[in-house]
MIGUNU-15543 format. One line per field, with one value per residue (C-alpha): residue number from 1; x, y, z. Coordinates in steps of 0.05 Angstrom, whole numbers, plus 5000, padded with zeros to 4 digits. Example, Ala and Ser with C-alpha at 12.3 -4.5 7.8 and 13.67 -1.06 7.14 Angstrom:
2
i = c(1 2)
xx = c(5246 5273)
yy = c(4910 4979)
zz = c(5156 5143)
end
This chain:
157
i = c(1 2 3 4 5 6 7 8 9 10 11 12 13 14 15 16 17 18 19 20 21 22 23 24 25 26 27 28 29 30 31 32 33 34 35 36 37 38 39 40 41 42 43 44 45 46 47 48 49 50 51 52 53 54 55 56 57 58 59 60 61 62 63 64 65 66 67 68 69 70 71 72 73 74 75 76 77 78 79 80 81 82 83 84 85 86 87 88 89 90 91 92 93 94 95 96 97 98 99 100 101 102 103 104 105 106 107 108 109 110 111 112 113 114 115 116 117 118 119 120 121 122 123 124 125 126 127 128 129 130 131 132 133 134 135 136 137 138 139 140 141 142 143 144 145 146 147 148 149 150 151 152 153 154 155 156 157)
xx = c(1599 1595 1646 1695 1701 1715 1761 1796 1795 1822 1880 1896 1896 1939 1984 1982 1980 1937 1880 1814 1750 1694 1628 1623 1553 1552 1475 1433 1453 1532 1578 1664 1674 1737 1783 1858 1920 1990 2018 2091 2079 2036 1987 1912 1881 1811 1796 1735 1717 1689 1690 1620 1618 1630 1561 1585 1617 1700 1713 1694 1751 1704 1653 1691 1722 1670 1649 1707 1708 1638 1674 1718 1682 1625 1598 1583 1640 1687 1645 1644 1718 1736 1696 1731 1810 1816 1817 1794 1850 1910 1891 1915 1861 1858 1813 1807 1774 1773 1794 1834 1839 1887 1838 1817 1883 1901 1839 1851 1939 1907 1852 1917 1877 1919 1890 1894 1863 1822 1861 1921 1903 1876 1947 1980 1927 1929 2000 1993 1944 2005 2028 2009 1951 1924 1884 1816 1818 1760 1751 1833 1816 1763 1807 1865 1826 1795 1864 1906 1852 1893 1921 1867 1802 1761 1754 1707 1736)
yy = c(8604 8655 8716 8699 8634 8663 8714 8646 8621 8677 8677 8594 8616 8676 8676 8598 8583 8510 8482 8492 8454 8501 8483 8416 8393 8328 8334 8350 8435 8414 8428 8430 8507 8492 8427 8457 8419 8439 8411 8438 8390 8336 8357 8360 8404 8407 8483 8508 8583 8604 8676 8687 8673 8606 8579 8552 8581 8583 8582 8501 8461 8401 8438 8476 8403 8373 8432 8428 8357 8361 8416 8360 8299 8268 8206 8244 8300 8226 8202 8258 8263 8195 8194 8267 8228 8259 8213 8237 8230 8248 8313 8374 8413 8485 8530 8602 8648 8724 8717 8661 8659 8619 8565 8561 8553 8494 8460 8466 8439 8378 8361 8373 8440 8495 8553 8618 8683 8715 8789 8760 8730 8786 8823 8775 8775 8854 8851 8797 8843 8892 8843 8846 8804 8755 8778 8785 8771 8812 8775 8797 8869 8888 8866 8901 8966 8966 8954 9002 9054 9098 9157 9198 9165 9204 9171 9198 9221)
zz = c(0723 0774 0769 0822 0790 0725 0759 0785 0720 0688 0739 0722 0654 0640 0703 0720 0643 0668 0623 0663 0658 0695 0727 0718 0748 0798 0808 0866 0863 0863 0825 0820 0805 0758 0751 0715 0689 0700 0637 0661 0719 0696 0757 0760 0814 0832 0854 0897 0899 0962 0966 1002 1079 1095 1123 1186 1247 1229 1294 1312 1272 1266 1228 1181 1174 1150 1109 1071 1062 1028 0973 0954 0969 0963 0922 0867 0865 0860 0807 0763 0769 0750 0689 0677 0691 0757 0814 0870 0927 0872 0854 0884 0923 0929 0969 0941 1002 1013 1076 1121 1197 1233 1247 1168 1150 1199 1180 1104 1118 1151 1098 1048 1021 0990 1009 0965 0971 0923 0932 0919 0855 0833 0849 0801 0744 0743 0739 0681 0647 0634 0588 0514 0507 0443 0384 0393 0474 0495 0561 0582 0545 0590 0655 0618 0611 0676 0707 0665 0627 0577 0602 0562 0592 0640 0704 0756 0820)
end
């Protein structure tokens, strides 16, 4: 797993408080980047992480269309999450992105794509860092200390 994903990750987990599945591998160099459960809503989402630049022009609707119909879809992808109790057209789908222009975000409403960005996530997952955190979390320790260092650490200027 990449570390944007498991940024994402972290964020369904301690702010969302879903169940993630992460990198499942559908063959061929694919992968879903994290599959969640919203046991407070009895919803499955299947969540792509696309923080990079998108490799195709965002300004022709068609091709960042299809582009984002080959994140969620695709023989295999469908496969993998049937076995997995996910079928493919029920799930919520969510986009996260560092960045969405007007024409991103239209494309994403009418393929039914939430789209979320990546600062904004972050926002909320430093703010649920604040919060005591479980025994023995060092994963949420090291985010808690690199969001909130105590008052007596040095920090470069």
């Amino acid at each position: 797993m990449d570390a944007q994903t498991r940024v994402v990750s972290l964020y369904l987990n301690y702010v969302k408080h879903w169940l993630i599945g992460a990198d499942v591998s559908v063959g061929q160099g694919q992968d879903i980047a994290l599959l969640a459960f919203d046991s407070a809503n009895n919803r499955r989402h299947h969540v792509e992480v696309e923080i990079g630049r998108t490799p195709i022009d965002e300004k022709d609707p068609a091709a960042l269309g299809e582009w984002l119909k080959a994140r969620f879809s695709s023989p295999d992808r469908d496969q993998a999450l049937i076995q997995l109790g996910f079928a493919p057209r029920a799930n919520a789908r969510v986009l996260v992105s560092r960045h969405a222009s007007t024409t991103f975000r239209q494309v994403c409403a009418a393929q039914n794509v939430e789209l979320w960005l990546f600062a904004d996530l972050v926002a909320e997952l430093r703010l649920a860092f604040r919060n005591r955190l479980p025994p023995n979390d060092v994963e949420g320790r090291v985010f808690q200390l690199l969001f909130y260092p105590p008052k007596n650490a040095f920090v470069a200027g």
